[in-house]
mmCIF file of the N, C-alpha and C atoms, coordinates in Angstrom:
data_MODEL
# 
_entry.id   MODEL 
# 
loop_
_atom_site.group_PDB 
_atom_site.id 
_atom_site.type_symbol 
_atom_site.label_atom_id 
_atom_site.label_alt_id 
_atom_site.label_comp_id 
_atom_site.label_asym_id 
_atom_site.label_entity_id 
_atom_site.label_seq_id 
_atom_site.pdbx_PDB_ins_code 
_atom_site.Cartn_x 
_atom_site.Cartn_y 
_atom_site.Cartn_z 
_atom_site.occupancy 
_atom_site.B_iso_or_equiv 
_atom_site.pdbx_formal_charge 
_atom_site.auth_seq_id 
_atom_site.auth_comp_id 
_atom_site.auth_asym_id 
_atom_site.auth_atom_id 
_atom_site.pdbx_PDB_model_num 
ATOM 1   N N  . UNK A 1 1  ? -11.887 1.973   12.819  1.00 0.00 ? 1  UNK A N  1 
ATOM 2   C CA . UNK A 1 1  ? -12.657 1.577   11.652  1.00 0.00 ? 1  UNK A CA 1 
ATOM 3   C C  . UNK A 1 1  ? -12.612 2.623   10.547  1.00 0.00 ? 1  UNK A C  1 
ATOM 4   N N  . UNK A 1 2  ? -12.133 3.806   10.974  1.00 0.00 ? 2  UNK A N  1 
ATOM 5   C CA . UNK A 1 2  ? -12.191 4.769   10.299  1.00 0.00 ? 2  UNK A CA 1 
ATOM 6   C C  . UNK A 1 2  ? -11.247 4.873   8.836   1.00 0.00 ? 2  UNK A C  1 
ATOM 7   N N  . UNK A 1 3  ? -10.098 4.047   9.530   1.00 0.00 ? 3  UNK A N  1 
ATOM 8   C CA . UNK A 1 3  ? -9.217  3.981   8.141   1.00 0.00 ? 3  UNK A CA 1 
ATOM 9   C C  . UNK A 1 3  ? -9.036  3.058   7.507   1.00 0.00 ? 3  UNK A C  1 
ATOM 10  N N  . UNK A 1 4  ? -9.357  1.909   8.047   1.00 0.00 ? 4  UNK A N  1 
ATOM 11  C CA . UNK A 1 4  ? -9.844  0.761   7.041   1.00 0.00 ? 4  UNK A CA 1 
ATOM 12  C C  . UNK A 1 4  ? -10.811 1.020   6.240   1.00 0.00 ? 4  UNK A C  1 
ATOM 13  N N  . UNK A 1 5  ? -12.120 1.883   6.398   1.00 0.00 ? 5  UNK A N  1 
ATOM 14  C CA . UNK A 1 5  ? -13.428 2.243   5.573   1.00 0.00 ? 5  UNK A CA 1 
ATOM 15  C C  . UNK A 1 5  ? -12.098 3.072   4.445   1.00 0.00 ? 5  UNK A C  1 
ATOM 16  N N  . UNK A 1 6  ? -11.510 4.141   4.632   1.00 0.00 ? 6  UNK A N  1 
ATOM 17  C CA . UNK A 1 6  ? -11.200 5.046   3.915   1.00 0.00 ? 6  UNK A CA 1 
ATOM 18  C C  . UNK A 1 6  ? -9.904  4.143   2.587   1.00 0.00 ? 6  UNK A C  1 
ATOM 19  N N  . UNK A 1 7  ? -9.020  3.684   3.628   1.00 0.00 ? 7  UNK A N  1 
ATOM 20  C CA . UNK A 1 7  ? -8.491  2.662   2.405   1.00 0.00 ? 7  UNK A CA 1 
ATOM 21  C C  . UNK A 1 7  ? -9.121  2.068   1.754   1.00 0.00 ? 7  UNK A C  1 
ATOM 22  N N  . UNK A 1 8  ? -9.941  1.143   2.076   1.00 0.00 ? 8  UNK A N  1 
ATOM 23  C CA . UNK A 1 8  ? -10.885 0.169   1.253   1.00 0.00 ? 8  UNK A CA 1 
ATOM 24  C C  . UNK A 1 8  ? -11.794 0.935   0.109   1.00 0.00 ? 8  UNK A C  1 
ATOM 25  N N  . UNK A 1 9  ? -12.228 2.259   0.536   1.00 0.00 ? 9  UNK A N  1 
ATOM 26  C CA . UNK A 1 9  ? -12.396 3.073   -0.381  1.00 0.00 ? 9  UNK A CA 1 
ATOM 27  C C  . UNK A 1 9  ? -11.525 3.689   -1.787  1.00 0.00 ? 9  UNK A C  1 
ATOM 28  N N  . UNK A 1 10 ? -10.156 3.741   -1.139  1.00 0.00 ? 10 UNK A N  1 
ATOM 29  C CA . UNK A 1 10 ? -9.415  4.007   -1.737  1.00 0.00 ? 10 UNK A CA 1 
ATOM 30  C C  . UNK A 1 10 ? -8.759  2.994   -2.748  1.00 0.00 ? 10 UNK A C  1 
ATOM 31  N N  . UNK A 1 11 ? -9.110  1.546   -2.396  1.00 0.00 ? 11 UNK A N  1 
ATOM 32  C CA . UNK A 1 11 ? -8.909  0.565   -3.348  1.00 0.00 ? 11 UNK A CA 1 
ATOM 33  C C  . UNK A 1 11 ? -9.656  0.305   -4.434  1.00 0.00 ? 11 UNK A C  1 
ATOM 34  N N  . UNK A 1 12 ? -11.236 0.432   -3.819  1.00 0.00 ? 12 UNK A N  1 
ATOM 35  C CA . UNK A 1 12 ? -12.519 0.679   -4.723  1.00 0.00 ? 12 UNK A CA 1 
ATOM 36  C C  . UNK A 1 12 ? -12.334 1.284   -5.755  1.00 0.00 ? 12 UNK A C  1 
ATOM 37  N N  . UNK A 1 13 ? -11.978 2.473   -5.409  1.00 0.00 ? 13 UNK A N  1 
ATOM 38  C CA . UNK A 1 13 ? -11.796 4.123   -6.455  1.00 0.00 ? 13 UNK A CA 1 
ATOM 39  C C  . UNK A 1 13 ? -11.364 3.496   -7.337  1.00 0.00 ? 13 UNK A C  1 
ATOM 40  N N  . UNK A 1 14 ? -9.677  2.588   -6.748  1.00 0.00 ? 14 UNK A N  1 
ATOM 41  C CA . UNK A 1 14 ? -8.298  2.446   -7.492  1.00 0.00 ? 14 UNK A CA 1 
ATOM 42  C C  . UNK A 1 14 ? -8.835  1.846   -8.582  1.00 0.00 ? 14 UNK A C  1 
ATOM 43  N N  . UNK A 1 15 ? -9.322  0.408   -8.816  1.00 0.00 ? 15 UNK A N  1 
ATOM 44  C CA . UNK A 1 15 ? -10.262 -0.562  -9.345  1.00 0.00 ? 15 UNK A CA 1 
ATOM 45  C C  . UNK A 1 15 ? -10.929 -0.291  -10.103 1.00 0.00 ? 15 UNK A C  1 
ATOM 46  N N  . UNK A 1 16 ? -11.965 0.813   -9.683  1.00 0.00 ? 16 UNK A N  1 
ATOM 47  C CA . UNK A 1 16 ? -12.722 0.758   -10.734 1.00 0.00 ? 16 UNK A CA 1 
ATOM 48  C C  . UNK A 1 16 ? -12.361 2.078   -11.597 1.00 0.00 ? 16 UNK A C  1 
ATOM 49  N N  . UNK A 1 17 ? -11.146 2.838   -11.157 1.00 0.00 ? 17 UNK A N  1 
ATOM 50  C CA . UNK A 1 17 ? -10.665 3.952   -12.639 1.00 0.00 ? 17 UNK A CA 1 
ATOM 51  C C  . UNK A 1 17 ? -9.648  2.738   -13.009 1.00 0.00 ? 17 UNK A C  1 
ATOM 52  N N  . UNK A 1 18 ? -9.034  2.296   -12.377 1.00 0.00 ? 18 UNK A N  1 
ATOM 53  C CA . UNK A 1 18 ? -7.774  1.311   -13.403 1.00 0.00 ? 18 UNK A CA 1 
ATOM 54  C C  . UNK A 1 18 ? -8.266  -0.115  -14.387 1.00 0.00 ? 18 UNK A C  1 
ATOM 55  N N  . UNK A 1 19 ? -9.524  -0.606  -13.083 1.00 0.00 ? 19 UNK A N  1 
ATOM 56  C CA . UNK A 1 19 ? -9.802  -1.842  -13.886 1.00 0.00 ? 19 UNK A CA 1 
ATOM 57  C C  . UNK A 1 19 ? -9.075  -3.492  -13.251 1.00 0.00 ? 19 UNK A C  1 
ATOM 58  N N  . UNK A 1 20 ? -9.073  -3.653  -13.252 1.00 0.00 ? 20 UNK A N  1 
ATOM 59  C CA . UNK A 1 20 ? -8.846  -5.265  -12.265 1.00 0.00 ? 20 UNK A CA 1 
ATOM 60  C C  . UNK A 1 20 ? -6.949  -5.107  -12.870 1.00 0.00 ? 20 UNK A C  1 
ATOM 61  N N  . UNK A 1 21 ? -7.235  -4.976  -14.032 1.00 0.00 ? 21 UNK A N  1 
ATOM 62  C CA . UNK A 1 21 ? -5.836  -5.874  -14.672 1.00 0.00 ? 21 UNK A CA 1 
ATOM 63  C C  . UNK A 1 21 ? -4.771  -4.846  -13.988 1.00 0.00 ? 21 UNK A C  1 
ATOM 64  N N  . UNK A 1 22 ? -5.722  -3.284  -14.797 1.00 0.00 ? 22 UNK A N  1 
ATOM 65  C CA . UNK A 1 22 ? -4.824  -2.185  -14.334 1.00 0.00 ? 22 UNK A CA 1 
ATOM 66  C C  . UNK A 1 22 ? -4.253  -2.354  -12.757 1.00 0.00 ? 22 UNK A C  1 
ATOM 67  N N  . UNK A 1 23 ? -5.054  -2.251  -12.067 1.00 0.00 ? 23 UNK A N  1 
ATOM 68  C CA . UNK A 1 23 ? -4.845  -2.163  -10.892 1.00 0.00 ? 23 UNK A CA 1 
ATOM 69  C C  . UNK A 1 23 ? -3.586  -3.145  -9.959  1.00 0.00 ? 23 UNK A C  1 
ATOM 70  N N  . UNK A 1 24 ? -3.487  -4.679  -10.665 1.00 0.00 ? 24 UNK A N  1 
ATOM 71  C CA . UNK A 1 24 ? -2.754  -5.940  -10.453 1.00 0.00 ? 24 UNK A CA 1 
ATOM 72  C C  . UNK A 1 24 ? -1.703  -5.721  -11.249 1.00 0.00 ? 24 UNK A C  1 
ATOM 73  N N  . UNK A 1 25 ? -1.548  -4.512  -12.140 1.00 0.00 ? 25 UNK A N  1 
ATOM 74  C CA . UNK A 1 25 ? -0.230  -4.485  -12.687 1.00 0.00 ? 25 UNK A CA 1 
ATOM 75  C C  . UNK A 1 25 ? 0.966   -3.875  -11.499 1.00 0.00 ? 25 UNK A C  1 
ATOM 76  N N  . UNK A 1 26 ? 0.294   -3.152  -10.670 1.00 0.00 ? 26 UNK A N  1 
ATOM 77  C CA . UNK A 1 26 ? 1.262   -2.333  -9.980  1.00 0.00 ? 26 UNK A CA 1 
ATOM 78  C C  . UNK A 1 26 ? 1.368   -3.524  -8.474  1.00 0.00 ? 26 UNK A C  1 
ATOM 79  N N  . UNK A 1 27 ? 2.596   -4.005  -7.925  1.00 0.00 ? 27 UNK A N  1 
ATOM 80  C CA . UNK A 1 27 ? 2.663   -4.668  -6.477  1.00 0.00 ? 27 UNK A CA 1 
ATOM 81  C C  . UNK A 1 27 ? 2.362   -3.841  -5.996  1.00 0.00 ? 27 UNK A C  1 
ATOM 82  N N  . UNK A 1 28 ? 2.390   -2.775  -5.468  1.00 0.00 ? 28 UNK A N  1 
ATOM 83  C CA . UNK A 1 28 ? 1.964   -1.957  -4.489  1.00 0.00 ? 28 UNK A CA 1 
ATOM 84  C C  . UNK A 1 28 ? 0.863   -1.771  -4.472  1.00 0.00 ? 28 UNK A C  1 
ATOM 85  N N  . UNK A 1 29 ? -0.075  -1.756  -5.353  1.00 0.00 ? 29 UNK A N  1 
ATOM 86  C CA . UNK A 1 29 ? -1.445  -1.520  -5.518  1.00 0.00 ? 29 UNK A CA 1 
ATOM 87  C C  . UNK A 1 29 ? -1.827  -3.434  -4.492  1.00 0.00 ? 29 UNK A C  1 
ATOM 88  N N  . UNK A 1 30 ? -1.027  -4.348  -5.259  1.00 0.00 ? 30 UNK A N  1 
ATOM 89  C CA . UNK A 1 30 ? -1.729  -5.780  -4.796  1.00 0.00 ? 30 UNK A CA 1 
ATOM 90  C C  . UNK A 1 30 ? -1.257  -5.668  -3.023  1.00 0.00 ? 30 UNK A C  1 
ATOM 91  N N  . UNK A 1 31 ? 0.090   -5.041  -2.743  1.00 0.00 ? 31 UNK A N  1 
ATOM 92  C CA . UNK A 1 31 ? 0.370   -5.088  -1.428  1.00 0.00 ? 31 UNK A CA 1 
ATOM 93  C C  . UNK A 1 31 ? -1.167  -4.083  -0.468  1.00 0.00 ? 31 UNK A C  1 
ATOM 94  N N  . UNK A 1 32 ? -0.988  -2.481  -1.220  1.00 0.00 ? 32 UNK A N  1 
ATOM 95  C CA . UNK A 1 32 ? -2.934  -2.026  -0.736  1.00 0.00 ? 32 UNK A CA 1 
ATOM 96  C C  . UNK A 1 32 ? -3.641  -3.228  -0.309  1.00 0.00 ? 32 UNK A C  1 
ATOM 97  N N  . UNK A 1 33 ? -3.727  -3.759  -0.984  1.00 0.00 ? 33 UNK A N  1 
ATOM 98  C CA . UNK A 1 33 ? -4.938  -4.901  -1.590  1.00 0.00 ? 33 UNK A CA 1 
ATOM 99  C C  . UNK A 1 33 ? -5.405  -6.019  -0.399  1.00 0.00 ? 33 UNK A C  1 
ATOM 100 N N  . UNK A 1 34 ? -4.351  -6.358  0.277   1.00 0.00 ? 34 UNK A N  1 
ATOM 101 C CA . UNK A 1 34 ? -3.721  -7.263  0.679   1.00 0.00 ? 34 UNK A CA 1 
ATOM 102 C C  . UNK A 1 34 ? -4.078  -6.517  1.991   1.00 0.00 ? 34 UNK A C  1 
ATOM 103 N N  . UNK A 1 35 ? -3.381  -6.062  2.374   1.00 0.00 ? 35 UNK A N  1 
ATOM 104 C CA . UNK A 1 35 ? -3.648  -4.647  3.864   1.00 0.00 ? 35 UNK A CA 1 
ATOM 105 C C  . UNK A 1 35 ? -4.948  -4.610  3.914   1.00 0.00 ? 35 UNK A C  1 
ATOM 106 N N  . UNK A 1 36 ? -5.533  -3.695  2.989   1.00 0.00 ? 36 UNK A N  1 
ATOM 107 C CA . UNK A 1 36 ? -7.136  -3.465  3.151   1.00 0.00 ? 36 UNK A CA 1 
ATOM 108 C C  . UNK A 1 36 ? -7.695  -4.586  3.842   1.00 0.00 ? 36 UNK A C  1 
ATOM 109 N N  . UNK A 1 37 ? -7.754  -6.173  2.955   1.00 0.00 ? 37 UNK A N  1 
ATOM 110 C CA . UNK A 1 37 ? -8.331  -7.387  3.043   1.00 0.00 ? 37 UNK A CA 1 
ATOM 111 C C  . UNK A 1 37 ? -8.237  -7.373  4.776   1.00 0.00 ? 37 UNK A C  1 
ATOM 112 N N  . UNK A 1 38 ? -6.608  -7.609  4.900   1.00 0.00 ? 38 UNK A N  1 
ATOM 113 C CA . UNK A 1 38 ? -6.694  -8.125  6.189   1.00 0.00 ? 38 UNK A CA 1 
ATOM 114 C C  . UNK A 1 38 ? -7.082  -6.985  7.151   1.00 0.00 ? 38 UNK A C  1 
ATOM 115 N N  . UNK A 1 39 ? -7.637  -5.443  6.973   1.00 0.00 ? 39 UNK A N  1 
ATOM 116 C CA . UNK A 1 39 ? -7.423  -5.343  7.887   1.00 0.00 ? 39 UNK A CA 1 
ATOM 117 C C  . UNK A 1 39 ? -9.055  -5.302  8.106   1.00 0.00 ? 39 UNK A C  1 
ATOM 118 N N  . UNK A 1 40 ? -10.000 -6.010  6.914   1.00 0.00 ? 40 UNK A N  1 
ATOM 119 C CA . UNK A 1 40 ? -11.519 -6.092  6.918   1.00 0.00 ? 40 UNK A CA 1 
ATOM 120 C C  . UNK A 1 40 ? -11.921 -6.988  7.488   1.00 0.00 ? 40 UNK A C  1 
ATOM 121 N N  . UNK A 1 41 ? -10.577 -7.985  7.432   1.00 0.00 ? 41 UNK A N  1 
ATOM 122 C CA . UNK A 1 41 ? -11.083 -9.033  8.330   1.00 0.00 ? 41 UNK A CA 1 
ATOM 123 C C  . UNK A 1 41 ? -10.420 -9.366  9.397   1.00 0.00 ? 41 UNK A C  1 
ATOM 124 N N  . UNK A 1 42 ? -9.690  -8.245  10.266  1.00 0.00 ? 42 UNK A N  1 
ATOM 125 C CA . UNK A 1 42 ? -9.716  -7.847  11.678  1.00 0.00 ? 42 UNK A CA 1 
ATOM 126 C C  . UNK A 1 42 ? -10.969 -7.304  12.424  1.00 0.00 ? 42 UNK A C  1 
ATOM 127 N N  . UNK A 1 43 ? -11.686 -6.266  11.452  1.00 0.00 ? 43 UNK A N  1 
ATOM 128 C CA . UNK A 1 43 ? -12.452 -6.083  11.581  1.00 0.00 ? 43 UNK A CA 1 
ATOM 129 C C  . UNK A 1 43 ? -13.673 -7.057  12.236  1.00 0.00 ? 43 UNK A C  1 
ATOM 130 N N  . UNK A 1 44 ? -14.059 -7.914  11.408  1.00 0.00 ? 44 UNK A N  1 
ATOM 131 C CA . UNK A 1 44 ? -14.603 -8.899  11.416  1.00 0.00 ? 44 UNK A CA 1 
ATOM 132 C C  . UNK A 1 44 ? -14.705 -9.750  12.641  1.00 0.00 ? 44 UNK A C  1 
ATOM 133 N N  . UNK A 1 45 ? -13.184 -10.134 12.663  1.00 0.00 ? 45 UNK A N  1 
ATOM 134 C CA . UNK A 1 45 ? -12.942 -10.660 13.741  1.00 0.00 ? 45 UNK A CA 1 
ATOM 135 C C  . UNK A 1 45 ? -13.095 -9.784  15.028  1.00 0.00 ? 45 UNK A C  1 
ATOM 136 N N  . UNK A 1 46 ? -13.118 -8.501  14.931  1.00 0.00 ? 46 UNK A N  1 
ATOM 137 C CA . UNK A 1 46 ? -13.326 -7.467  16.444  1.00 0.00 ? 46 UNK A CA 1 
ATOM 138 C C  . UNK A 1 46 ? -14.712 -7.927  16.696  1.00 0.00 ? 46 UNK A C  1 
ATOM 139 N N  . UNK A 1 47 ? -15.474 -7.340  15.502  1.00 0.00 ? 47 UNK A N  1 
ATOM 140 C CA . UNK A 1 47 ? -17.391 -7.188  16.389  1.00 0.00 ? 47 UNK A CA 1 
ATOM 141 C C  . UNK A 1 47 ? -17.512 -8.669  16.494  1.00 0.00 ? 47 UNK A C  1 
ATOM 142 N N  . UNK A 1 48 ? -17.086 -9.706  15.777  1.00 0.00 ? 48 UNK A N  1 
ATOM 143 C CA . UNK A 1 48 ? -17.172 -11.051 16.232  1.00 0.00 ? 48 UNK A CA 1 
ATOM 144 C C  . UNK A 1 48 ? -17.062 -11.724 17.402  1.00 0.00 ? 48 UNK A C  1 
ATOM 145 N N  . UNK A 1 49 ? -16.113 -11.427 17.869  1.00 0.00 ? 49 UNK A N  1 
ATOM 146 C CA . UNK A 1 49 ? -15.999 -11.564 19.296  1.00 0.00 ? 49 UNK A CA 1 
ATOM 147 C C  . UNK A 1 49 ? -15.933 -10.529 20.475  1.00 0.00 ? 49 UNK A C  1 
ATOM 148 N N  . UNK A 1 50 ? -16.749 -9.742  19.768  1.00 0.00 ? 50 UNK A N  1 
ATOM 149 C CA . UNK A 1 50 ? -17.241 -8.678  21.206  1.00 0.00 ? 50 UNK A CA 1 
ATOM 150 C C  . UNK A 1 50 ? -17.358 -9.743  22.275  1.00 0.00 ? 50 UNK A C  1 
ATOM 151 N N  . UNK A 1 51 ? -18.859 -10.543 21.763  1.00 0.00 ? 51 UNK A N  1 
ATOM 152 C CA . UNK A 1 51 ? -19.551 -11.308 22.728  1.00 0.00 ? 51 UNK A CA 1 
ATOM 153 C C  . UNK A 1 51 ? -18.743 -12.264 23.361  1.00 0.00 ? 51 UNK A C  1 
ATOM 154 N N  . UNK A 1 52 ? -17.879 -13.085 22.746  1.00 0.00 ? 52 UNK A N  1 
ATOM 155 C CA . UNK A 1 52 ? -17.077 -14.169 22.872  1.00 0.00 ? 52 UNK A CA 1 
ATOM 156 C C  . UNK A 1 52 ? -15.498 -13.749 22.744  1.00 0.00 ? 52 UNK A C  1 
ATOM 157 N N  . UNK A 1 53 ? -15.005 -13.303 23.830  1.00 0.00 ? 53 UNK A N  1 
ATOM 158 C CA . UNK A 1 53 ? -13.126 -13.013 23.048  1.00 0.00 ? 53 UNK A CA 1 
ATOM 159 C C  . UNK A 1 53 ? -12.869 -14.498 23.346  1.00 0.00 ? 53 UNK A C  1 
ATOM 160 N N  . UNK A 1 54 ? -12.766 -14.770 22.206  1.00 0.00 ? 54 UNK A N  1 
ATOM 161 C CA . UNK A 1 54 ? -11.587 -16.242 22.611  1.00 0.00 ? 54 UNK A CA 1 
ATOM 162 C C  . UNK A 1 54 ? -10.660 -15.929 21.478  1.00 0.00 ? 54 UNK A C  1 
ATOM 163 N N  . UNK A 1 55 ? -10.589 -14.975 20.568  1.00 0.00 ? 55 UNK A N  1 
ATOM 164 C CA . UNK A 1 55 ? -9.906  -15.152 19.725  1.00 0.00 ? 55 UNK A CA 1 
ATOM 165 C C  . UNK A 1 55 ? -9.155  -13.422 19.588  1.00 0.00 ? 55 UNK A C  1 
ATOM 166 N N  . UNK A 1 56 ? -7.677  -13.386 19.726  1.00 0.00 ? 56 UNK A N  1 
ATOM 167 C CA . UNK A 1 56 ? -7.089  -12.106 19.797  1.00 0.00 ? 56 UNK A CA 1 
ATOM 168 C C  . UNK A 1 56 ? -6.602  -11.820 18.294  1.00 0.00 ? 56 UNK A C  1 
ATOM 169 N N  . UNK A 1 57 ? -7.019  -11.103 17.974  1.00 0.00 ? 57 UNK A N  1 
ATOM 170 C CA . UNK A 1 57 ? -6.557  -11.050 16.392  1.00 0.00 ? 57 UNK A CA 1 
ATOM 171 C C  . UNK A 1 57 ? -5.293  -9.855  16.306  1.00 0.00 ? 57 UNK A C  1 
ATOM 172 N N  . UNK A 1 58 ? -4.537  -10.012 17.432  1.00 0.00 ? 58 UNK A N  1 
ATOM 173 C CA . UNK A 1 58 ? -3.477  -8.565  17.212  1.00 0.00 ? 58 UNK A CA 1 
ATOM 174 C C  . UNK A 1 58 ? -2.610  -8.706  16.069  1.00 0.00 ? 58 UNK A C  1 
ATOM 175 N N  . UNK A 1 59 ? -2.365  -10.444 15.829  1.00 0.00 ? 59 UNK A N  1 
ATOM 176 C CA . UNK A 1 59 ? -1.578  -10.545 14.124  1.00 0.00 ? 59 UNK A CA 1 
ATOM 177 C C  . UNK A 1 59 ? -2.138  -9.778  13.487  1.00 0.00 ? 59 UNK A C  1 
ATOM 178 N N  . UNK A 1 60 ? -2.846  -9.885  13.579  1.00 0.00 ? 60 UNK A N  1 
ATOM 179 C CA . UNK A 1 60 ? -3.729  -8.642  11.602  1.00 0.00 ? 60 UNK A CA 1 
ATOM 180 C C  . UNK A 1 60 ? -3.748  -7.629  11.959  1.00 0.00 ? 60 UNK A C  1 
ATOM 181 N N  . UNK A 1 61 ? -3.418  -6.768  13.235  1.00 0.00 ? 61 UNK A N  1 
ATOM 182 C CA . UNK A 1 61 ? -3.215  -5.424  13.708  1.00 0.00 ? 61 UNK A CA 1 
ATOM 183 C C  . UNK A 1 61 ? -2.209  -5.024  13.216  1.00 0.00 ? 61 UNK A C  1 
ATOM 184 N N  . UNK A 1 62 ? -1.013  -5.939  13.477  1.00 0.00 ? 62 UNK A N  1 
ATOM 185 C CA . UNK A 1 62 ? 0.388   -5.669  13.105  1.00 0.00 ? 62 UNK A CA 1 
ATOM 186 C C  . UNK A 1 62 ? 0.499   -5.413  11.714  1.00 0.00 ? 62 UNK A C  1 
ATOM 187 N N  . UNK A 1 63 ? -0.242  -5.684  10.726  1.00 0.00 ? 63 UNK A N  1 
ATOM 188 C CA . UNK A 1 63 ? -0.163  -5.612  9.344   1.00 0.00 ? 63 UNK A CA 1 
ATOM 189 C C  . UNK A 1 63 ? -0.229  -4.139  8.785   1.00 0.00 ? 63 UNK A C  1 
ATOM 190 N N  . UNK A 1 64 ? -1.117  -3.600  10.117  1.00 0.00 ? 64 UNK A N  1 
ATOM 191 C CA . UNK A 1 64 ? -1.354  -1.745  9.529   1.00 0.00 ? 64 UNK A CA 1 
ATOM 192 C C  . UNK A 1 64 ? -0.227  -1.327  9.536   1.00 0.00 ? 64 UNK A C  1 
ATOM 193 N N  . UNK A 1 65 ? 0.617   -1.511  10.198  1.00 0.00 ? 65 UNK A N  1 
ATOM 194 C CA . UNK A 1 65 ? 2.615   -1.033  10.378  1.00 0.00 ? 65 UNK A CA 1 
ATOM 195 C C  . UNK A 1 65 ? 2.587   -1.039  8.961   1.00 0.00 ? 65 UNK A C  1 
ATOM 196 N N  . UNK A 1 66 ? 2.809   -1.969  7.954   1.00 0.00 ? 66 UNK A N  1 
ATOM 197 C CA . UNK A 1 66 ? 2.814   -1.864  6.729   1.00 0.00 ? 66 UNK A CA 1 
ATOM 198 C C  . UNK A 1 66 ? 2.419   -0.899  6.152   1.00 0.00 ? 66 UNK A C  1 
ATOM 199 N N  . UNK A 1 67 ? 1.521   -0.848  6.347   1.00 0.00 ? 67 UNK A N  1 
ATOM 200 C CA . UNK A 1 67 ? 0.552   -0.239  5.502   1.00 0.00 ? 67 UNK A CA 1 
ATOM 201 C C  . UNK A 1 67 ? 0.955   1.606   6.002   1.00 0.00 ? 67 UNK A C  1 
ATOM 202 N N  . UNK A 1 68 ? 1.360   1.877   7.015   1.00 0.00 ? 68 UNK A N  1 
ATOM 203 C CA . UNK A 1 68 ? 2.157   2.999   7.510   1.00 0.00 ? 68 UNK A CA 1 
ATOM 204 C C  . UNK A 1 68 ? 3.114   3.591   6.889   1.00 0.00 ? 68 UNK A C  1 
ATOM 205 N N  . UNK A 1 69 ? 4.228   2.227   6.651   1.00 0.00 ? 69 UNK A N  1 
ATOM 206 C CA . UNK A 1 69 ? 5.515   2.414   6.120   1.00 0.00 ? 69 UNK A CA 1 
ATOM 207 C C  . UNK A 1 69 ? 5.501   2.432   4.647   1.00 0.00 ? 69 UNK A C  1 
ATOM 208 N N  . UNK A 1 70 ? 4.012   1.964   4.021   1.00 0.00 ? 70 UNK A N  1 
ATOM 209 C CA . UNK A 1 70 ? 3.999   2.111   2.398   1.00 0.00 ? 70 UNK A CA 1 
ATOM 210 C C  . UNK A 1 70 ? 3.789   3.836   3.065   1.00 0.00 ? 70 UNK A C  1 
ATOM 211 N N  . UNK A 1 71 ? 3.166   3.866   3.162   1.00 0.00 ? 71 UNK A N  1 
ATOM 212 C CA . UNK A 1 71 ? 2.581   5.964   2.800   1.00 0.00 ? 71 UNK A CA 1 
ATOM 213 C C  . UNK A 1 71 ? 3.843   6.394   3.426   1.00 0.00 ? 71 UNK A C  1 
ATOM 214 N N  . UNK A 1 72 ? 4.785   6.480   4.507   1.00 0.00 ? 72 UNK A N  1 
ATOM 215 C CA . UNK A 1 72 ? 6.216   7.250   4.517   1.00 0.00 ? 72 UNK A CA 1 
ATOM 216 C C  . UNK A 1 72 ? 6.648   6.553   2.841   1.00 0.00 ? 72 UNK A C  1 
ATOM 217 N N  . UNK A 1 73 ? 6.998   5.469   2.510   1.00 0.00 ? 73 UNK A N  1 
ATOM 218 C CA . UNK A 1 73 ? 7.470   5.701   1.628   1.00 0.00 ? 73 UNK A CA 1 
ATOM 219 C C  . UNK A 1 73 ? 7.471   6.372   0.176   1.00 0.00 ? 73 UNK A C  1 
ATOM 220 N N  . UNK A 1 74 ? 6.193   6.804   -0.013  1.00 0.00 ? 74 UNK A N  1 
ATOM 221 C CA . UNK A 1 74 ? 5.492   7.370   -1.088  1.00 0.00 ? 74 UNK A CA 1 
ATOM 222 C C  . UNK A 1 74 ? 5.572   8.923   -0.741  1.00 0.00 ? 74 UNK A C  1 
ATOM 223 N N  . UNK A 1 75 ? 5.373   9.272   0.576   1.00 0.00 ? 75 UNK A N  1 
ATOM 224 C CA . UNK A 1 75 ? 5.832   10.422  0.794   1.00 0.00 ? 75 UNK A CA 1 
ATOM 225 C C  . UNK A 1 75 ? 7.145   10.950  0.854   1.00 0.00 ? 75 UNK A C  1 
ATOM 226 N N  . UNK A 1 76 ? 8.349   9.863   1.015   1.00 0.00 ? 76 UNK A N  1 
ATOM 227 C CA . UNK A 1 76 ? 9.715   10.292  1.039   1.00 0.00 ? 76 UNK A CA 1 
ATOM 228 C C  . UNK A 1 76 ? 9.904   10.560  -0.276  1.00 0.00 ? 76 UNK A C  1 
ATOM 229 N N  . UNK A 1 77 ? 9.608   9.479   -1.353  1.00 0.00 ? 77 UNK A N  1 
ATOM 230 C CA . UNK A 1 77 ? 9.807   9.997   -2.346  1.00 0.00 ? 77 UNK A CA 1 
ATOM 231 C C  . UNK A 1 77 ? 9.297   11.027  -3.394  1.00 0.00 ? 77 UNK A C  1 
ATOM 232 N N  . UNK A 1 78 ? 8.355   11.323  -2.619  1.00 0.00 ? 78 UNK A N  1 
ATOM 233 C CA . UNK A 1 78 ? 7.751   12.720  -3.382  1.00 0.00 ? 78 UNK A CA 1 
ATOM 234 C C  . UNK A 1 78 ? 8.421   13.668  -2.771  1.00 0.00 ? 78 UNK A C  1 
ATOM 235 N N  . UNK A 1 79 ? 9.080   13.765  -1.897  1.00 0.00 ? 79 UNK A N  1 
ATOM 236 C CA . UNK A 1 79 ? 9.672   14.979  -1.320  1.00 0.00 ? 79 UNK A CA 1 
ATOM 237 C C  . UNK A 1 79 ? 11.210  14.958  -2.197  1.00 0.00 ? 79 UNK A C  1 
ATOM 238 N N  . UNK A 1 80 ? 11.854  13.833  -2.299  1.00 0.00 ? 80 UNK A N  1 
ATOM 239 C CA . UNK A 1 80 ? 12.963  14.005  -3.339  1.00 0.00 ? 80 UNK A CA 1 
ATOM 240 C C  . UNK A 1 80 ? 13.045  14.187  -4.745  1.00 0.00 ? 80 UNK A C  1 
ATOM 241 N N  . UNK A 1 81 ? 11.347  13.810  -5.186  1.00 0.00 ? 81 UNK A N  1 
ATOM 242 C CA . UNK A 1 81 ? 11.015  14.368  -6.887  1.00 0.00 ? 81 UNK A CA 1 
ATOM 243 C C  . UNK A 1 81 ? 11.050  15.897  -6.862  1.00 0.00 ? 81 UNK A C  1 
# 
């Protein structure tokens, strides 16, 4: 939960210094966007079915991979600037 709070934070921040439009200008910012969402509502779906698992939500797990391979990529290329 720890890094979904901290991204989602980090989208917040993004948002409200850029501004809705600002922020939807960049795909990568909407791909963030997108990650965060789903991974709030993995979330969701975890304490949801503490009580009841009938429902495995490992699809929306798989989405953090993404969200992995955006930050190597932002870091590769800061290492070649």
């Amino acid at each position: 939960y720890t890094f979904t709070a901290v991204f989602a934070a980090e989208m917040a921040l993004k948002v409200a210094g850029l501004g809705a439009k600002g922020y939807a200008r960049d795909r990568w910012n909407l791909f963030d966007a997108f990650l965060v969402l789903m991974s709030l509502v993995d979330v969701v779906f975890e304490l949801a079915t503490l009580a009841t698992p009938s429902f495995s939500p490992m699809v929306l797990r798989t989405l953090r991979i993404f969200r992995i391979m955006r930050m190597l990529r932002c870091t590769s290329a800061r290492a070649r600037a």
